[in-house]
C-alpha positions in Angstrom: 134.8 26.4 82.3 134.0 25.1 79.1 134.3 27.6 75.5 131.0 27.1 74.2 131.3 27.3 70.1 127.6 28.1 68.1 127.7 27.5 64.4 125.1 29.4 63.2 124.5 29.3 59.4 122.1 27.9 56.8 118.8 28.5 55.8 116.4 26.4 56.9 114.9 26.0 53.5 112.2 23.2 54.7 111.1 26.2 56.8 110.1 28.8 54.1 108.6 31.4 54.0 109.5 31.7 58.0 113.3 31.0 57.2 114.8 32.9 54.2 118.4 33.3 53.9 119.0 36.4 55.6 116.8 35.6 58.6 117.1 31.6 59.0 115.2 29.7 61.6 117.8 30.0 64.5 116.8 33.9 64.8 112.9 33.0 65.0 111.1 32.3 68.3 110.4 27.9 67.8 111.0 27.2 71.2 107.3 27.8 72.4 108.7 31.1 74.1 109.6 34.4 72.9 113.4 33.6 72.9 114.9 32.3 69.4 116.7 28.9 68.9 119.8 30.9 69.0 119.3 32.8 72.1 117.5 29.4 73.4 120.8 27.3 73.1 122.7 30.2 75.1 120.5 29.9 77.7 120.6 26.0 78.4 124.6 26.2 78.0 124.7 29.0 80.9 125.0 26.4 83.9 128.5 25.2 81.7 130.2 28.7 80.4 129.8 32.4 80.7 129.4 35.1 78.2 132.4 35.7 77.8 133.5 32.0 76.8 130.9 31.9 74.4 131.7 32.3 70.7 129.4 32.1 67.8 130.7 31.5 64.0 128.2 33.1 61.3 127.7 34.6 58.3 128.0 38.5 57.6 124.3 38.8 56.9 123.6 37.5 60.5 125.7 39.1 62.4 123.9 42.0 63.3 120.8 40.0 64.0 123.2 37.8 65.9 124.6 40.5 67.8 121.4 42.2 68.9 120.1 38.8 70.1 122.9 37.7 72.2 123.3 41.4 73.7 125.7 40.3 76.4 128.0 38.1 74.3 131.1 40.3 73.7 131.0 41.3 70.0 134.7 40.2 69.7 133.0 36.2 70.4 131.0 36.7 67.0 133.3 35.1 64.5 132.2 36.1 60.8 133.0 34.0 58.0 132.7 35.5 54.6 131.1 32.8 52.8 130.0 29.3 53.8 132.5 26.7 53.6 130.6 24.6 55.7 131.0 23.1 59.4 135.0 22.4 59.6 136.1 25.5 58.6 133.4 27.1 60.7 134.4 25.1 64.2 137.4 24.7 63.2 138.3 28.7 62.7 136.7 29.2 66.5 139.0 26.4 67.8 142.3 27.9 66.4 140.8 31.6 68.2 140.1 29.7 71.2 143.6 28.0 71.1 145.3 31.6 70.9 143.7 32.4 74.5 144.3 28.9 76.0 146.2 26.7 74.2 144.4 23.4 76.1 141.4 24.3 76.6 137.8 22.0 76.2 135.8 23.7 73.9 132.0 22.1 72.7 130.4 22.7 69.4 126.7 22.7 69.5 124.1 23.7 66.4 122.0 26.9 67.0 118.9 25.8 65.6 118.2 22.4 67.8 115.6 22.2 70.4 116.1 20.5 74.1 113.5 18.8 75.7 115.6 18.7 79.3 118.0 21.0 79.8 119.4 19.7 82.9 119.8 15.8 81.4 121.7 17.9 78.3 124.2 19.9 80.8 124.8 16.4 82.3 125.6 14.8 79.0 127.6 17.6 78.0 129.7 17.6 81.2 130.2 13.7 80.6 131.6 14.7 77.3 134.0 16.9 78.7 135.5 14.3 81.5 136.3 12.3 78.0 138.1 15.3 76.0 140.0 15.9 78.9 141.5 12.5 78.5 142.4 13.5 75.0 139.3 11.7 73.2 137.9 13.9 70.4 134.1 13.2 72.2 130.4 13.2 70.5 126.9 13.4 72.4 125.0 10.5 70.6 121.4 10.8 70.8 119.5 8.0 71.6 117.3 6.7 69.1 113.7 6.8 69.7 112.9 5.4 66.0 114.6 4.1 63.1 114.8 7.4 61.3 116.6 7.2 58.2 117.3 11.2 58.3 120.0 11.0 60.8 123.5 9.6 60.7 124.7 7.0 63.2 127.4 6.1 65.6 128.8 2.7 65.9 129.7 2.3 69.3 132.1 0.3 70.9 132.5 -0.8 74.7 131.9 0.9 77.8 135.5 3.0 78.6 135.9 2.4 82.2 132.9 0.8 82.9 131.1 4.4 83.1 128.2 5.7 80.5 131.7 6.9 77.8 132.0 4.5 74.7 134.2 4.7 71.6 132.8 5.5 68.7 134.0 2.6 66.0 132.6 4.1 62.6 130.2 7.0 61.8 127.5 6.2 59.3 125.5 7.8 56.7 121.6 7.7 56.6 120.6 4.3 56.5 117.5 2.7 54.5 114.7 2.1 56.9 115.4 -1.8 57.3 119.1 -0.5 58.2 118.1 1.8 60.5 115.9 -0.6 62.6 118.7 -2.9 62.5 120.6 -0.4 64.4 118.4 1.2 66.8 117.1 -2.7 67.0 121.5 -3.7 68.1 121.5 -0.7 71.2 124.7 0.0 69.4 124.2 3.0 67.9 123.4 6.6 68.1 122.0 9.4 66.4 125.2 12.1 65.2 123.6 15.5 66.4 127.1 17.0 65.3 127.6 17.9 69.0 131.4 17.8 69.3 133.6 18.6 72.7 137.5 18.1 72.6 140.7 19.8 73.3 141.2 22.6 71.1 144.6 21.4 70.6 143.9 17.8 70.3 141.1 18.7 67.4 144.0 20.9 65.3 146.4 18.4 66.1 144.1 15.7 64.1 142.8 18.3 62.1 146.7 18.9 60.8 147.3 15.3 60.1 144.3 14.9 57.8 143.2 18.4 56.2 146.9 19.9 56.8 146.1 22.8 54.2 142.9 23.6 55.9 144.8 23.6 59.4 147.3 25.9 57.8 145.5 28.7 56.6 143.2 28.5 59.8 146.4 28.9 61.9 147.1 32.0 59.6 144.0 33.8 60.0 143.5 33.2 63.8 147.3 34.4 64.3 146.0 37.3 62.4 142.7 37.7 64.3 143.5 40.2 67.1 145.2 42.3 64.5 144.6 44.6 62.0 145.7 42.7 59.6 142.6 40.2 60.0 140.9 41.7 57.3 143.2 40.5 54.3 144.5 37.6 55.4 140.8 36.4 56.1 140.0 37.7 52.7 143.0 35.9 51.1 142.7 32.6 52.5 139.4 32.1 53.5 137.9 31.3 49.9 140.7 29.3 49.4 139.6 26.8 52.3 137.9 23.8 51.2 133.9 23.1 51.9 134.1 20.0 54.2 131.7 18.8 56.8 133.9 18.5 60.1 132.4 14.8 60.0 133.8 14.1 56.8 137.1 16.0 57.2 138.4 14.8 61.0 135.5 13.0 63.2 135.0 9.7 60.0 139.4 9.5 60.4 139.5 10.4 64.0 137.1 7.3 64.9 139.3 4.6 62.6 142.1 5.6 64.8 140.3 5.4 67.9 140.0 8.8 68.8 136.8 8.8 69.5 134.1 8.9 72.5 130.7 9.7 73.0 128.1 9.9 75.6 124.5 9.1 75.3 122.1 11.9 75.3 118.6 11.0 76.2 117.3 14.3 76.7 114.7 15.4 74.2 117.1 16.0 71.0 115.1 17.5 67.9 116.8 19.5 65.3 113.3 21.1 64.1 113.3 19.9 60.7 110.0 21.0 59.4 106.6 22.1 60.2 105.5 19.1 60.7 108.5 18.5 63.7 107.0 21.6 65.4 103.8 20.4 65.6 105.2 17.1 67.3 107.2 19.4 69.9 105.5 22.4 70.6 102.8 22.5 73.2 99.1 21.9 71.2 95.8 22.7 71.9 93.1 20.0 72.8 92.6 20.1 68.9 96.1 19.2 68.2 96.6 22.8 66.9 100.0 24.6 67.7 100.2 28.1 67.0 104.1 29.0 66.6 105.5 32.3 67.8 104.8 34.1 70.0 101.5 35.7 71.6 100.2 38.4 69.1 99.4 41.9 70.7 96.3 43.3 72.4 93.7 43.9 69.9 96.3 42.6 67.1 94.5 39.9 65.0 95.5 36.5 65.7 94.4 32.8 64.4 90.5 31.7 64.5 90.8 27.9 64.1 87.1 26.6 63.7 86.3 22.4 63.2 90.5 22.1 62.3 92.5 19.1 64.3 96.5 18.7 63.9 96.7 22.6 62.2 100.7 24.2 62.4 99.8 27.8 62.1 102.5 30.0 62.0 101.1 33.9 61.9 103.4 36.4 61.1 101.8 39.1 58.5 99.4 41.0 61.5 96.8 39.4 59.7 93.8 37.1 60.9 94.3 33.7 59.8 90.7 31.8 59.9 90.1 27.9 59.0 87.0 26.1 58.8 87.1 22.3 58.3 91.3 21.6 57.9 93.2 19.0 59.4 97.0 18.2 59.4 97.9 21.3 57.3 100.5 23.6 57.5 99.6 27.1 57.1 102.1 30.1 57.1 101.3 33.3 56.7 104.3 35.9 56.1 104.2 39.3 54.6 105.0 38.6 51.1 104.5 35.2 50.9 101.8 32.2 52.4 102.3 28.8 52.5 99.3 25.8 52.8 100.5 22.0 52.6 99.7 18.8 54.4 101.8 17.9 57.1 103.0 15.0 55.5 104.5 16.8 52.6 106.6 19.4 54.9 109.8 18.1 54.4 108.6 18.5 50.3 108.7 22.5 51.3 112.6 23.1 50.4 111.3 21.9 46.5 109.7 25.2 46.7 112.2 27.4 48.0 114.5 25.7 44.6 111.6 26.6 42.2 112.0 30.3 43.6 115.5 30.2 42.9 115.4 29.0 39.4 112.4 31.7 38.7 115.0 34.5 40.6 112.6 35.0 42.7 
């Protein structure tokens, strides 16, 4: 059985005014269901772990949220940081935990917020990914690219490891201009980094300590103080001492120049839900080519009222009716304190917003 590690932390800023800081887009319903992106990625990694070998790493404004969501997640599994210091620490911190219960056992990091097209091609992929960090490969799931986006980072993969769907990963690459990025998806070489990681708890610290050996240290400290009551301090103490480091940039960039690692291809309906604009590409639409996120208002609640309006992402959350005559490819949210209207094709443009706000205090 695999331990089954969910980072869940951000903001989702290109989200606003649905995802604020303390209630980001992982604990909202954008799965075309009622069940959140959080509670959504439990579900899809049931057929690989249990409950109980679940663990999810967030922030202390979540945690309750996260808590109440994941009801049968054992509250010992919800690992609260006390400030970001972004993804290593984060994964890493549940991998020196996980380490202190069974010292070689495959553990898989996997984002709270991304949405699956086909869950049973994913638990596939995933169990691929595990046959390769049981042979002491540090292993990715590399998306395949459907286009030459130039948000994503890329894998540059090797040969075939035993003739089977496994390749090593030669270099990991940062967002590529748009001629780049064809280039790539153009070679079959490469793959999209989703940051989904699945390795050895002790062969991760183990290349973790030979290249961050003072971040592996004071993780080691804190998770030997975990189960004790000394957690408190010593997380106080060293935790804001730990540097901010992507797990990429600290141990997966050194790991693959030494050969270390693997990946598997993931064809299985990968989006990380971006934007407004991603939603309406992935949520079910009406014959207009109107989504409505969320889910179904009440009886007798009032709803949307979408009149002579094609490629609308509505997202009603105030009880109030939203009505549009004439609109097309516009974004409208409507939240209690705060409404949003923008073309589609500025939605990534939202998080400019969200850092006005934060200049004005507000």
């Amino acid at each position: 059985m695999l331990f089954a590690v969910i980072p869940a932390g951000g903001s989702g800023t290109r989200l606003w005014p649905l995802s604020r800081s303390g209630h980001p887009k992982f604990l909202h319903p954008l799965t075309g269901s009622s069940a959140s992106l959080l509670q959504a990625t439990v579900a899809r990694l049931a057929p690989l772990t249990t409950p109980e070998r679940t663990l999810v790493v967030t922030g202390a404004s979540h945690a309750a949220a996260v808590a109440r969501q994941l009801a049968r997640v054992p509250e010992d599994n919800i690992l609260v940081e006390p400030s970001p210091r972004d993804s290593c620490a984060a994964i890493a911190l549940a991998a020196a935990v996980i380490a202190r219960r069974e010292p070689r056992a495959v553990m898989g990091s996997f984002a709270a917020d991304h949405l699956i097209g086909d869950p049973d091609r994913y638990v596939e992929a995933v169990r691929q990914a595990v046959a390769g960090a049981e042979r002491g490969l540090l292993m990715t799931v590399g998306i395949t690219p459907t286009s030459p986006e130039t948000g994503y980072g890329y894998l540059q993969c090797g040969g075939s490891i035993d003739g089977g769907p496994m390749r090593m990963v030669e270099e990991f690459k940062e967002k590529p201009a748009y001629d780049v990025a064809v280039s790539y998806v153009d070679s079959g070489r490469y793959f999209w980094n989703a940051s989904m990681f699945v390795w050895r708890v002790d062969v991760f610290l183990a290349e973790l300590a030979r290249q961050q050996p003072e971040l592996h240290a004071g993780l080691i400290r804190i998770a030997a103080a975990w189960d004790t009551p000394a957690r408190g301090d010593v997380l106080g103490e060293v935790w804001p001492t730990l540097p901010k480091i992507s797990v990429d940039y600290a141990v997966m960039e050194g790991a693959a120049a030494a050969g270390l690692v693997g990946t598997v291809p993931g064809d299985f309906g990968w989006n990380d839900v971006g934007d407004f604009d991603t939603l309406g590409e992935v949520l079910p639409a009406d014959p207009d080519g109107n989504v409505v996120v969320g889910a179904e208002p009440a009886e007798n609640k009032p709803g949307v009222l979408l009149h002579d309006s094609t490629g609308l992402v509505v997202v009603p959350q105030s009880g109030r009716l939203i009505a549009t005559l004439g609109l097309h490819d516009v974004v409208v949210v409507d939240t209690p304190d705060a409404v949003l209207v923008c073309p589609r094709d500025r939605a990534q443009d939202i998080k400019q917003i969200v850092s006005r706000l934060a200049d004005e205090f507000r």
